[in-house]
MARMAR-61905 format. One record per atom (N, C-alpha, C): residue in three letters; x, y, z. Coordinates in steps of 0.1 Angstrom, whole numbers, padded with zeros to 4 digits, always signed. Layout:
BEGIN
ALAXYZ
...
END
This chain:
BEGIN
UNK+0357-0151-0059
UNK+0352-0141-0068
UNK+0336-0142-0068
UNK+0330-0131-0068
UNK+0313-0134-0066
UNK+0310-0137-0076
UNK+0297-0139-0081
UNK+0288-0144-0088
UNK+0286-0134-0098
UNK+0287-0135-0110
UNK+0281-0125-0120
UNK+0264-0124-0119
UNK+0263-0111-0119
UNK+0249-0112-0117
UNK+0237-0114-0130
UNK+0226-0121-0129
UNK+0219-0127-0139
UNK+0217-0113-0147
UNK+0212-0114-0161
UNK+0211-0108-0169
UNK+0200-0097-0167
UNK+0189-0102-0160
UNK+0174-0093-0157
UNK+0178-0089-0147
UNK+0189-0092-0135
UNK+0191-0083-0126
UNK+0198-0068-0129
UNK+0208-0071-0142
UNK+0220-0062-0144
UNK+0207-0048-0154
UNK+0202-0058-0165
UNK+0194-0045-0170
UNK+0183-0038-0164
UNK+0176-0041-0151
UNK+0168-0036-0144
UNK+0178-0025-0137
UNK+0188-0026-0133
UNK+0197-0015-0126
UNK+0203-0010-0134
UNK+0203-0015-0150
UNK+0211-0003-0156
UNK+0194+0011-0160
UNK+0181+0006-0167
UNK+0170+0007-0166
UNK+0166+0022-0152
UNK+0172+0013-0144
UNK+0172+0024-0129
UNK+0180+0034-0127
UNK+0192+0033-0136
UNK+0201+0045-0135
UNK+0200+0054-0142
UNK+0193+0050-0153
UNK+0187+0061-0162
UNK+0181+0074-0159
UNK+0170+0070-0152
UNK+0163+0087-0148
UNK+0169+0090-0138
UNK+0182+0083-0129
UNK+0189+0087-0120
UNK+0197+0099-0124
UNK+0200+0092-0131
UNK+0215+0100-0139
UNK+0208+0116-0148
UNK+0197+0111-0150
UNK+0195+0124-0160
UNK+0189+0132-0149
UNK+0186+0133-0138
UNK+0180+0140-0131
UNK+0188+0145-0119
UNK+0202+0138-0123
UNK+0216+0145-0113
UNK+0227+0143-0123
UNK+0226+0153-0134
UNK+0237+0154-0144
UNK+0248+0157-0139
UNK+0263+0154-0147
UNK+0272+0158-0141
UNK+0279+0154-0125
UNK+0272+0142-0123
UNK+0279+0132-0108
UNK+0286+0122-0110
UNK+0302+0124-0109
UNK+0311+0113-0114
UNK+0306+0099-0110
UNK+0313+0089-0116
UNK+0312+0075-0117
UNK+0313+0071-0104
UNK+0321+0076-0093
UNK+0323+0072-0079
UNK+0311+0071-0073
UNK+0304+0086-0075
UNK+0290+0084-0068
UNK+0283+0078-0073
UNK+0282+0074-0086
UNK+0268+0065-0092
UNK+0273+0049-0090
UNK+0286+0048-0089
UNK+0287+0032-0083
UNK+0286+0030-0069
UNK+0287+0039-0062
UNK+0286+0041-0044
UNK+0266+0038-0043
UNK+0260+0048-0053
UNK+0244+0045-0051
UNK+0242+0033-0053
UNK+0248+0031-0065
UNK+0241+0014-0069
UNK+0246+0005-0063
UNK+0261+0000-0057
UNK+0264-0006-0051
UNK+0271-0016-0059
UNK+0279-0009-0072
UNK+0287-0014-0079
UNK+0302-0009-0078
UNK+0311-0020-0085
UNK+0322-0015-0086
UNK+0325-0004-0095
UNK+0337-0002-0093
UNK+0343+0009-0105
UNK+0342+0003-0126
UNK+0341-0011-0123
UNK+0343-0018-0132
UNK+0331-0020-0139
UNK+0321-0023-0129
UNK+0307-0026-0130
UNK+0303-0011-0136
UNK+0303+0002-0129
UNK+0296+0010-0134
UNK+0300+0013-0146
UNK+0317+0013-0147
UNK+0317+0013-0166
UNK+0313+0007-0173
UNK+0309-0004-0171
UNK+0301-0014-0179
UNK+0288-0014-0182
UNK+0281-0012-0176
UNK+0264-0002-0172
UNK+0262+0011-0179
UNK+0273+0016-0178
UNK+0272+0031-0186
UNK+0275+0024-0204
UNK+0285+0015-0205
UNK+0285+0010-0220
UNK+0272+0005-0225
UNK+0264-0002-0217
UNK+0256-0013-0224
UNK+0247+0002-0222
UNK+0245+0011-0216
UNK+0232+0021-0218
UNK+0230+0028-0232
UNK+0243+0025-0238
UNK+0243+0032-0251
UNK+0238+0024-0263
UNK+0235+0013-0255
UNK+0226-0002-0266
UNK+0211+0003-0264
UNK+0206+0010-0255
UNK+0192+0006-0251
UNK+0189+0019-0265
UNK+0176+0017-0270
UNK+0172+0026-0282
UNK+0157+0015-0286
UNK+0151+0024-0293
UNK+0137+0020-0299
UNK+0136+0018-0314
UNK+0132+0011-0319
UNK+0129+0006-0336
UNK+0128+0018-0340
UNK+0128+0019-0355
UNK+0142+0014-0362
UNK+0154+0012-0358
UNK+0159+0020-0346
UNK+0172+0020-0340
UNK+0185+0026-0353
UNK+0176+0038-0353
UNK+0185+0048-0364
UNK+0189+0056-0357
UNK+0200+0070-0364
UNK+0200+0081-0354
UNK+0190+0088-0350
UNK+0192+0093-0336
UNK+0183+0097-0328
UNK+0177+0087-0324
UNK+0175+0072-0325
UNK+0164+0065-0316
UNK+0178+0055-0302
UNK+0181+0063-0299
UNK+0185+0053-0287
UNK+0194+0067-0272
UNK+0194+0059-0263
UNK+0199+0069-0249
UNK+0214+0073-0251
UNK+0220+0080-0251
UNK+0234+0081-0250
UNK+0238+0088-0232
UNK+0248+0075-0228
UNK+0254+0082-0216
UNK+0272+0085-0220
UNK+0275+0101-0212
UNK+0285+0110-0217
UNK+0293+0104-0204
UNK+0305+0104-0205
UNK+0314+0097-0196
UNK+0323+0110-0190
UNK+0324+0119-0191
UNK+0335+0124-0188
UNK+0344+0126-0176
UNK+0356+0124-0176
UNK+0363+0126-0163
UNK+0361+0137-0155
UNK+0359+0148-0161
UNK+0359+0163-0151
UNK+0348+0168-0151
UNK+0339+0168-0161
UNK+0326+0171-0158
UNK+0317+0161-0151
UNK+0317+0143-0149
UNK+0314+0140-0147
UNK+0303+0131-0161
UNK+0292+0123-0156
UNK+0286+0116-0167
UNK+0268+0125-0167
UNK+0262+0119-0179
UNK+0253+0128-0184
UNK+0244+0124-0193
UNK+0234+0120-0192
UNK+0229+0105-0203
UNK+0219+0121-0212
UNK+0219+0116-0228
UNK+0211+0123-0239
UNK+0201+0116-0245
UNK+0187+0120-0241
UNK+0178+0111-0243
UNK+0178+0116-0264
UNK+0172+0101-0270
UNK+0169+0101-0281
UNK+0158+0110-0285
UNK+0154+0112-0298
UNK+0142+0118-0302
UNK+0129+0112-0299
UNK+0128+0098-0301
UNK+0121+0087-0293
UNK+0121+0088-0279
UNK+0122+0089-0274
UNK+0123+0092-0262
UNK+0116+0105-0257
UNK+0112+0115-0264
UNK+0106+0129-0261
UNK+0089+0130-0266
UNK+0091+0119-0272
UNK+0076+0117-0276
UNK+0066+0114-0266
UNK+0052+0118-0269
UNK+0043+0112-0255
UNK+0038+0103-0260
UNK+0037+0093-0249
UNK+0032+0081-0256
UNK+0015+0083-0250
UNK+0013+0069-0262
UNK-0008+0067-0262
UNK-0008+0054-0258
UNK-0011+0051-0245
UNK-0012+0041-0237
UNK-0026+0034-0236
UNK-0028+0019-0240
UNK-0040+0014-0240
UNK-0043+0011-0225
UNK-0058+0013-0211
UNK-0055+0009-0203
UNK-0046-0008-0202
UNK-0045-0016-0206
UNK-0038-0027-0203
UNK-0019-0027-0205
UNK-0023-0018-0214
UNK-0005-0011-0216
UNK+0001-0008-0203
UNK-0009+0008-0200
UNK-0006+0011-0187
UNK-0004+0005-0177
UNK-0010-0002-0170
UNK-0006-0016-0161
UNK+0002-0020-0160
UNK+0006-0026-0172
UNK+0021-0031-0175
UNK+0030-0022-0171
UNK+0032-0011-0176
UNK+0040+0002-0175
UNK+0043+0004-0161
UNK+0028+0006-0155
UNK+0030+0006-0138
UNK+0037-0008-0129
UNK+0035-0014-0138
UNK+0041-0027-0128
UNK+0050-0026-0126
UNK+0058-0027-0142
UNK+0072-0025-0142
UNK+0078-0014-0136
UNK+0070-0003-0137
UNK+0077+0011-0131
UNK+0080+0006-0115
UNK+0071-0001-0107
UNK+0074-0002-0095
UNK+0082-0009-0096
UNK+0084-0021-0101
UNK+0098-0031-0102
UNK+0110-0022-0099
UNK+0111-0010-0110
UNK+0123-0005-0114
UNK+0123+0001-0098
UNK+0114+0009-0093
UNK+0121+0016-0082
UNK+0127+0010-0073
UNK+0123-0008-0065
UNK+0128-0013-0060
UNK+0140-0017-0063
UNK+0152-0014-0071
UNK+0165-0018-0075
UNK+0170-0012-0064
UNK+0178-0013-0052
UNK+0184-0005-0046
UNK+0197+0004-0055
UNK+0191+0018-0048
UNK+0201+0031-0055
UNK+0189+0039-0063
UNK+0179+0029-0069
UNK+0167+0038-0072
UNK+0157+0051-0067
UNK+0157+0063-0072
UNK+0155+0070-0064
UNK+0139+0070-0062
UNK+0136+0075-0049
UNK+0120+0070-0050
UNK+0114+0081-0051
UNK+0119+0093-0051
UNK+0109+0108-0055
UNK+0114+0113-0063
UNK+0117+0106-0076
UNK+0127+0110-0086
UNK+0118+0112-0098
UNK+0123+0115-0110
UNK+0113+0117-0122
UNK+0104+0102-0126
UNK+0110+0090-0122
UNK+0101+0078-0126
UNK+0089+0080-0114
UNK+0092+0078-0103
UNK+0085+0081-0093
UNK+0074+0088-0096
UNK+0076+0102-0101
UNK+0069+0112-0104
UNK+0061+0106-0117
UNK+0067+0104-0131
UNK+0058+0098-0138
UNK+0048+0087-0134
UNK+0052+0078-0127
UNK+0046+0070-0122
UNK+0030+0073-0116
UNK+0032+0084-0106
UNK+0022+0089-0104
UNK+0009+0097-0111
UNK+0018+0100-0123
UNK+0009+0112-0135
UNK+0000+0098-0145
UNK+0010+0086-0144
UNK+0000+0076-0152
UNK-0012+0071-0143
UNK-0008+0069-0128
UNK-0018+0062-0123
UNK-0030+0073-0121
UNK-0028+0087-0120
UNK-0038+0095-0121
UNK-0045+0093-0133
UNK-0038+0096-0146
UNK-0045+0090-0158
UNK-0053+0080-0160
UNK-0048+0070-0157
UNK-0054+0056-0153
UNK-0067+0054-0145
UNK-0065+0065-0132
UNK-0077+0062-0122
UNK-0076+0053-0117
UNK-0062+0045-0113
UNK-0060+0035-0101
UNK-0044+0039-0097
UNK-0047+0031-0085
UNK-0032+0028-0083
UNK-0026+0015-0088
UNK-0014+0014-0090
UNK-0001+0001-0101
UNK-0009-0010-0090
UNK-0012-0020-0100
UNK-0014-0033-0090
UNK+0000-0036-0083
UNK+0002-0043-0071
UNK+0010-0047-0064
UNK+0018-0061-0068
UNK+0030-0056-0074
UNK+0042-0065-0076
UNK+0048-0063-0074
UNK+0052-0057-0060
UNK+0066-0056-0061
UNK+0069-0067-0049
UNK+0076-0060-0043
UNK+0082-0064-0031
UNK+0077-0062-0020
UNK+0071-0076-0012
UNK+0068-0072-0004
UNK+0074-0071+0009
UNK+0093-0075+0008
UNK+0100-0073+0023
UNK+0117-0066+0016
UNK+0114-0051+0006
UNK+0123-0046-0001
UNK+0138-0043+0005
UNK+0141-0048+0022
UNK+0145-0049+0032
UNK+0157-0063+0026
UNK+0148-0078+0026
UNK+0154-0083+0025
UNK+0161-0086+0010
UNK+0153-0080-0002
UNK+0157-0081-0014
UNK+0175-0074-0016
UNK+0170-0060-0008
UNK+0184-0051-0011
UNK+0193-0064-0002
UNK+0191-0071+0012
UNK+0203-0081+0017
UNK+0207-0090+0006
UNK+0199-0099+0003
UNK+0200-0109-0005
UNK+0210-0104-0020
UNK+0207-0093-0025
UNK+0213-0087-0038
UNK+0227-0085-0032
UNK+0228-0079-0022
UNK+0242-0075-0016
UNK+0251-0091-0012
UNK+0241-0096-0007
UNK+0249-0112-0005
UNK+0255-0121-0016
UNK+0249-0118-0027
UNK+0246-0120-0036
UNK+0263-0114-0047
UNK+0260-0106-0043
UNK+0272-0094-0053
UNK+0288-0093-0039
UNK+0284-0097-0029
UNK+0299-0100-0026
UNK+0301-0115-0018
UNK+0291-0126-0025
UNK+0296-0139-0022
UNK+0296-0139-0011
UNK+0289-0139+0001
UNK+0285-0141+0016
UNK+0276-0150+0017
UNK+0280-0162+0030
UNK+0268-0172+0032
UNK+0261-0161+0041
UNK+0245-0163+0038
UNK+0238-0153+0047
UNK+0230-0167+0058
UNK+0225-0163+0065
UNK+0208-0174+0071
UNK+0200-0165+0069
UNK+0190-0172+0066
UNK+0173-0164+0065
UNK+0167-0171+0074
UNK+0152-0167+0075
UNK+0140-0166+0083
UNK+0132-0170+0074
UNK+0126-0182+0070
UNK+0118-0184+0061
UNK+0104-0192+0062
UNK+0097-0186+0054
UNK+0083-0190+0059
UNK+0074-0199+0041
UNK+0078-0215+0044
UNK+0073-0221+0032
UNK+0061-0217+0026
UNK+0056-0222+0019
UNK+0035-0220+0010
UNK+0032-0227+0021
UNK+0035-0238+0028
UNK+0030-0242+0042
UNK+0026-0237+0047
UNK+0033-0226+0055
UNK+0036-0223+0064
UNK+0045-0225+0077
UNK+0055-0231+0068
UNK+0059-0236+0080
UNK+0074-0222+0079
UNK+0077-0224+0090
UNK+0089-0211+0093
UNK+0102-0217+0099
UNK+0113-0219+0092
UNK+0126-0224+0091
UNK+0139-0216+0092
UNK+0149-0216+0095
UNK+0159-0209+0094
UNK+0174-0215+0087
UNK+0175-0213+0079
UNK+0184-0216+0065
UNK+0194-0211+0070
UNK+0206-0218+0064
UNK+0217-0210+0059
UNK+0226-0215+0043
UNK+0224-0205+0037
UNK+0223-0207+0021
UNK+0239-0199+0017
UNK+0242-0205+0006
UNK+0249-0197-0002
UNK+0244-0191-0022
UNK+0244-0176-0015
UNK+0235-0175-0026
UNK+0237-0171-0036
UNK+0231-0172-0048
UNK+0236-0175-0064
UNK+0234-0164-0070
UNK+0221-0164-0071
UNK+0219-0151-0077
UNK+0200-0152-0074
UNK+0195-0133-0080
UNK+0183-0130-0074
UNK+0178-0128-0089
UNK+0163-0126-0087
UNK+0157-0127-0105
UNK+0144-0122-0101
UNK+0136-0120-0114
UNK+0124-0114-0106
UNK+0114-0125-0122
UNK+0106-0129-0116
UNK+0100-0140-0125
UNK+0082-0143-0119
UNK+0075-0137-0129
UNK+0059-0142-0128
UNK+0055-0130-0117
UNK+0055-0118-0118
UNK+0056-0109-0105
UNK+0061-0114-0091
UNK+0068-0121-0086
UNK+0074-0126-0082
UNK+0096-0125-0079
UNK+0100-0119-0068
UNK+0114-0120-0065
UNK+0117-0131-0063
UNK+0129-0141-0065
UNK+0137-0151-0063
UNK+0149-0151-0061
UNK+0153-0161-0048
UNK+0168-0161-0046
UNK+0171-0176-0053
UNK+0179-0182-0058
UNK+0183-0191-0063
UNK+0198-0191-0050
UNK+0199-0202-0046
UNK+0205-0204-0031
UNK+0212-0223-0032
UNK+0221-0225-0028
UNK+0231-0238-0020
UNK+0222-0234-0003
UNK+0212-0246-0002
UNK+0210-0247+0012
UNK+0211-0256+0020
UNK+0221-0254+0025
UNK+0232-0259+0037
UNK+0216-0272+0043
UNK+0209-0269+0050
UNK+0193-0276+0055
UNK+0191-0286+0052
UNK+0188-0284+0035
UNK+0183-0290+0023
UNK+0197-0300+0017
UNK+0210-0295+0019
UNK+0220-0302+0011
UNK+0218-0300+0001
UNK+0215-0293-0010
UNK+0211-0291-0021
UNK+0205-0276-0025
UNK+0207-0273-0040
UNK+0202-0259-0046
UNK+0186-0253-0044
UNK+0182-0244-0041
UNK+0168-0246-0038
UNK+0166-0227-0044
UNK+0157-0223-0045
UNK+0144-0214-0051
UNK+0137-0212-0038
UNK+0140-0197-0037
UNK+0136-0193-0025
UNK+0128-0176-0028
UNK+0113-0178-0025
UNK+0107-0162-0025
UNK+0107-0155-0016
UNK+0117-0138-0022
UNK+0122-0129-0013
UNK+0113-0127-0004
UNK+0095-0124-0006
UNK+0089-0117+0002
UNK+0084-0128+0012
UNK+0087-0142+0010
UNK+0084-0150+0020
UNK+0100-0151+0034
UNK+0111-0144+0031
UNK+0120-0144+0037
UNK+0120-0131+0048
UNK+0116-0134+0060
UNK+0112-0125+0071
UNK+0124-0120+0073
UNK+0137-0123+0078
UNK+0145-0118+0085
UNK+0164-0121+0075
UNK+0170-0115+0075
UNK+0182-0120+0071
UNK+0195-0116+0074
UNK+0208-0122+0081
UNK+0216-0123+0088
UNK+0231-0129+0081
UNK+0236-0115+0081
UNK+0253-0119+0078
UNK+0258-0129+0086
UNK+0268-0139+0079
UNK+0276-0148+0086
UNK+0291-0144+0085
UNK+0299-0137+0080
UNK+0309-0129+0076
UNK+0319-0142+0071
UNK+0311-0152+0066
UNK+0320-0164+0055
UNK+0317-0161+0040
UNK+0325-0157+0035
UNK+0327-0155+0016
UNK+0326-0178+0013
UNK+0324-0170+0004
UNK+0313-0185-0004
UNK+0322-0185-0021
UNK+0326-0194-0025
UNK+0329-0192-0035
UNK+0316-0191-0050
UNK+0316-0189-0064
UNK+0310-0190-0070
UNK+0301-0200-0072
UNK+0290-0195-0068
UNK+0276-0214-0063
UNK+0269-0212-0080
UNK+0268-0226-0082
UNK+0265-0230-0094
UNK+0250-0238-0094
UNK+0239-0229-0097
UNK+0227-0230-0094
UNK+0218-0239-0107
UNK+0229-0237-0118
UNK+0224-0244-0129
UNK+0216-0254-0133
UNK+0215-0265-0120
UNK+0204-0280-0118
UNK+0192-0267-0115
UNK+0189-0258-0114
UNK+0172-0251-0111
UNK+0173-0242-0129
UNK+0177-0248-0134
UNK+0170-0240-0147
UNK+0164-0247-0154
UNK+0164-0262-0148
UNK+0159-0274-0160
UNK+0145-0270-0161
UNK+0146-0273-0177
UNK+0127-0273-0185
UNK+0118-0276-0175
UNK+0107-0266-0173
UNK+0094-0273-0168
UNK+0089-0285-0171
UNK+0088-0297-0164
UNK+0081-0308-0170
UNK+0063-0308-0163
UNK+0054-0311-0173
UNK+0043-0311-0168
UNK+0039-0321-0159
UNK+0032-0320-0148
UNK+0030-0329-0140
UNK+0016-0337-0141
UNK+0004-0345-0135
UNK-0004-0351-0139
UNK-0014-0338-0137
UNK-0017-0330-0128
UNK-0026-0318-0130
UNK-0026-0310-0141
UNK-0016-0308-0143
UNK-0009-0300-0155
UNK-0020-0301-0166
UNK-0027-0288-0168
UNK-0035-0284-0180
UNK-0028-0276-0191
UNK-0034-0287-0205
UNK-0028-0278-0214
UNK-0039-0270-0224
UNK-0034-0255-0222
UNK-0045-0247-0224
UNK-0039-0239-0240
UNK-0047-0236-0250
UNK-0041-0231-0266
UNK-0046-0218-0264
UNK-0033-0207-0263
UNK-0035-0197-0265
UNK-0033-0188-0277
UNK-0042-0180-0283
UNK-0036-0170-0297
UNK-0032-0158-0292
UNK-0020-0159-0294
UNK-0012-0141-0296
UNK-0005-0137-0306
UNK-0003-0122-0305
UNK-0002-0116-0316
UNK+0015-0120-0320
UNK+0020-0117-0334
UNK+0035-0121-0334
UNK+0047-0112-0323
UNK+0042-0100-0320
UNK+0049-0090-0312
UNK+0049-0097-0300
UNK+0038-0102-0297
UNK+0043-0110-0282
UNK+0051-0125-0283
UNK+0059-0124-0294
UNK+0068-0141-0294
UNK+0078-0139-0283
UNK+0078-0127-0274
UNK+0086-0132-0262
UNK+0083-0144-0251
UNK+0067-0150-0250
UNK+0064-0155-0246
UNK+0065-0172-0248
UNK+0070-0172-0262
UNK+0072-0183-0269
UNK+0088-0191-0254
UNK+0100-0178-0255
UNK+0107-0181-0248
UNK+0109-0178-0236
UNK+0097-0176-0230
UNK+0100-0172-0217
UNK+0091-0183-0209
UNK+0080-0189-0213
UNK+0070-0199-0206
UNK+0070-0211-0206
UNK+0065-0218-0203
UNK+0066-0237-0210
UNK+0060-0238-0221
UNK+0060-0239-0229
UNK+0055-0240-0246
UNK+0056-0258-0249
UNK+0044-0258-0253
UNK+0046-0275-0259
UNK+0048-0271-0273
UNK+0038-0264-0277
UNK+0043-0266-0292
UNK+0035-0252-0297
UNK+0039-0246-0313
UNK+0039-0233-0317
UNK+0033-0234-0330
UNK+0020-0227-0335
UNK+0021-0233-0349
UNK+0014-0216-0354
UNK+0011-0216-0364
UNK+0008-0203-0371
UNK-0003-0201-0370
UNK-0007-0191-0367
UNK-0025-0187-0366
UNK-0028-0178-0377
UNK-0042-0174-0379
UNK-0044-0164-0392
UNK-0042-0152-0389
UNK-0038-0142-0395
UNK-0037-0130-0397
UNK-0024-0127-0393
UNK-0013-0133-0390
UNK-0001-0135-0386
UNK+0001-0137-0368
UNK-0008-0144-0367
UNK-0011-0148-0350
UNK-0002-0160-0346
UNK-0002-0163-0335
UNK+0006-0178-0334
UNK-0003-0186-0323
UNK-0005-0197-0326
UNK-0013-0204-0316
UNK-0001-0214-0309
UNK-0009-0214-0295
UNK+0007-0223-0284
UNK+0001-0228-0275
UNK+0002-0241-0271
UNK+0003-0249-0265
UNK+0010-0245-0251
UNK-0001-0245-0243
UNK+0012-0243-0229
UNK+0006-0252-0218
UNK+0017-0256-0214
UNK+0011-0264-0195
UNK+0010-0255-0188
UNK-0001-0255-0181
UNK-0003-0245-0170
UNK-0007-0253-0154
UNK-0001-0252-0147
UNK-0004-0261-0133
UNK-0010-0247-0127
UNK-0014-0235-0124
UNK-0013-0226-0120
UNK-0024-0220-0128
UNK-0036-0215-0126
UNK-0046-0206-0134
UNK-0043-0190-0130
UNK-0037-0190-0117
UNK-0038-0178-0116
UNK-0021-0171-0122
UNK-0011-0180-0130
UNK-0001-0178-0135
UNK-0006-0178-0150
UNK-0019-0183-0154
UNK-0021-0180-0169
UNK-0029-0164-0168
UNK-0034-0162-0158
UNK-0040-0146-0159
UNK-0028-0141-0158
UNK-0022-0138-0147
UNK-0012-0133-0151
UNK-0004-0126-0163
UNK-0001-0139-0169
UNK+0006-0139-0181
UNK-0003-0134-0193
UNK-0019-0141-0194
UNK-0025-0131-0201
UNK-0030-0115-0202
UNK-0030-0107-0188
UNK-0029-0097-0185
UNK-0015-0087-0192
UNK-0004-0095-0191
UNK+0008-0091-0196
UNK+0010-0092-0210
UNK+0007-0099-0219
UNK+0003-0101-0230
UNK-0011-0087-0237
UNK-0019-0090-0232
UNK-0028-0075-0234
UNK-0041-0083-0238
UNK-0050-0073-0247
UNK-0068-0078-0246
UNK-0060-0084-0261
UNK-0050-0088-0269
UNK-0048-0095-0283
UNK-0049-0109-0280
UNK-0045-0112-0266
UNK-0045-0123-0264
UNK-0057-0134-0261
UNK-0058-0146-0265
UNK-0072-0151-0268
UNK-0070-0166-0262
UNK-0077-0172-0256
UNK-0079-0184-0252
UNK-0088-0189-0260
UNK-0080-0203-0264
UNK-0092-0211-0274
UNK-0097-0222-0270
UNK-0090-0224-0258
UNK-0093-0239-0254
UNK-0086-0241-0240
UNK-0090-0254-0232
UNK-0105-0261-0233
UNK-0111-0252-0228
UNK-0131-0253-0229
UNK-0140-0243-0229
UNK-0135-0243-0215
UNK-0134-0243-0203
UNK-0129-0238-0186
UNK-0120-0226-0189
UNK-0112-0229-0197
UNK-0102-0215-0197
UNK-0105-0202-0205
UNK-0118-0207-0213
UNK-0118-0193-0225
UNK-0125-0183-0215
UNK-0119-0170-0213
UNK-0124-0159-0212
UNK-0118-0158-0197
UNK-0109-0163-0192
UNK-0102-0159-0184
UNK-0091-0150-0179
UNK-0089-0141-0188
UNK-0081-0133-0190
UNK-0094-0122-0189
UNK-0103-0122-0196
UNK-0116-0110-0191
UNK-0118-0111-0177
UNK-0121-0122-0170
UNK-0122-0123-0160
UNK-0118-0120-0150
UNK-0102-0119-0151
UNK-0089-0115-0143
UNK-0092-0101-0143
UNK-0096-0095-0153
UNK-0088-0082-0159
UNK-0101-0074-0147
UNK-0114-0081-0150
UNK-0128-0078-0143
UNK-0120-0075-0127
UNK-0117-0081-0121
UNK-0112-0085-0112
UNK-0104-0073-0105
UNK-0093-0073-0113
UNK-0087-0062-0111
UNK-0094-0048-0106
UNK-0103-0045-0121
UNK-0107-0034-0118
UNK-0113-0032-0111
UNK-0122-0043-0104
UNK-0134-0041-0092
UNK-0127-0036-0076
UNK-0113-0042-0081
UNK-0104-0045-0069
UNK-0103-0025-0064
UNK-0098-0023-0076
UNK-0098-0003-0075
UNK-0106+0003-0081
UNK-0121-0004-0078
UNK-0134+0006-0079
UNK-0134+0009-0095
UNK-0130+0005-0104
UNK-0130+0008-0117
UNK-0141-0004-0124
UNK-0149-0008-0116
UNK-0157-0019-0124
UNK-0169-0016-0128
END
């Protein structure tokens, strides 16, 4: 039986089917699980959870409705929320763009489709092009997802932070996308052991036509533990960003004024706290130690110089 696929994999492709579906209304369930590369089972299930997705308050009118029908085919009804134009802060935007490219790279994503097209109407707005997160070998992501979803040992072509270039043969677990960054979570055969493998460092990839049973990658989720480099840097963000609380290494959380939260985080990685403060927005504040305050301006500087916006 393959591998259920991780949870940010499944809502990124349901996310993807969205402006699919509204922009080829009326195309039974056969075709939209043939594009995406699901089952009959899978796409009913994609079409259910799309009827969850909706915006605060999550009253009538705030959420997507997809229509199922057997003879006409299916038909998604955007919310009232959803027809609104939004007012985007540049740092918003960014985000928006990042993600937007994420979503195209889902294979079955259409790439001159209505996101595509919005896509382009923000970055004209904007006056840049989306910084670059996506994928840099979208080749081997769509293998790895497919190996992935029918339990195949594949070999890869792989090129460590070394540099050194190896050829694996893995059984693989499942794919995720984490810190702008793609990951295969992999059993490698090499190594004898579970290993974390980055898609765009995987050059080449090759069927073995052996089914793998369900690989249990669960020893790679353990807690970040800080190492002796390991800097702990106190950041203030706003309460809307408590996603961050559970998504990062957090040592500890305490309340800040104005309904802020101040957090403790290990950072081995500076250019993983810009990151993360870029994604967070300009609410976000460095308080400490004096090396880290104003690193997030500095990133952001950075950026813009990068696309002549400085």
């Amino acid at each position: 039986m393959s591998p259920r696929p991780a949870a940010e994999d499944e809502i990124r492709r349901i996310l993807a089917m969205i402006p699919w579906i509204i922009a080829n209304p009326g195309r039974p369930r056969s075709e939209i699980a043939a594009r995406f590369g699901l089952t009959d089972h899978e796409t009913e299930h994609a079409l259910a959870r799309i009827n969850i997705v909706g915006t605060p308050p999550f009253g009538p009118g705030d959420y997507v409705t997809a229509i199922d029908d057997g003879e006409d085919g299916v038909e998604i009804l955007l919310g009232d929320a959803f027809r609104r134009p939004l007012r985007l802060h540049p740092a918003e935007a960014l985000h928006v763009l990042a993600a937007g490219r994420a979503l195209l790279a889902v294979p079955g994503a259409q790439s001159d489709g209505p996101l595509a097209s919005a896509l382009e109407k923000l970055e004209q707005a904007l006056g840049a092009p989306a910084p670059d997160v996506a994928i840099d070998d979208e080749v081997a992501l769509t293998d790895v997802r497919l190996a992935v979803r029918d339990g195949e040992r594949i070999e890869i072509d792989y090129v460590a932070g070394d540099g050194e270039a190896t050829t694996r043969t893995v059984d693989p677990a499942r794919v995720f996308y984490r810190d702008g960054e793609w990951y295969l979570a992999a059993f490698c055969h090499r190594a004898g052991d579970d290993r974390m493998f980055r898609v765009d460092r995987i050059t080449a990839v090759r069927a073995t036509g052996e089914r793998v049973e369900a690989v249990d990658v669960s020893a790679l989720d353990v807690p970040f533990r800080p190492g002796p480099d390991t800097e702990r840097v106190t950041v203030r963000i706003p309460t809307k960003a408590y996603w961050v609380v559970e998504s990062v290494p957090t040592e500890s959380v305490t309340d800040g004024p104005d309904g802020t939260l101040d957090l403790v985080l290990s950072v081995a990685d500076g250019s993983w706290l810009e990151r993360l403060l870029l994604r967070i927005g300009p609410e976000a504040t460095v308080l400490g130690p004096d090396e880290w305050i104003g690193c997030a301006s500095r990133a952001a500087a950075r950026v813009l110089e990068r696309y002549g916006q400085g």
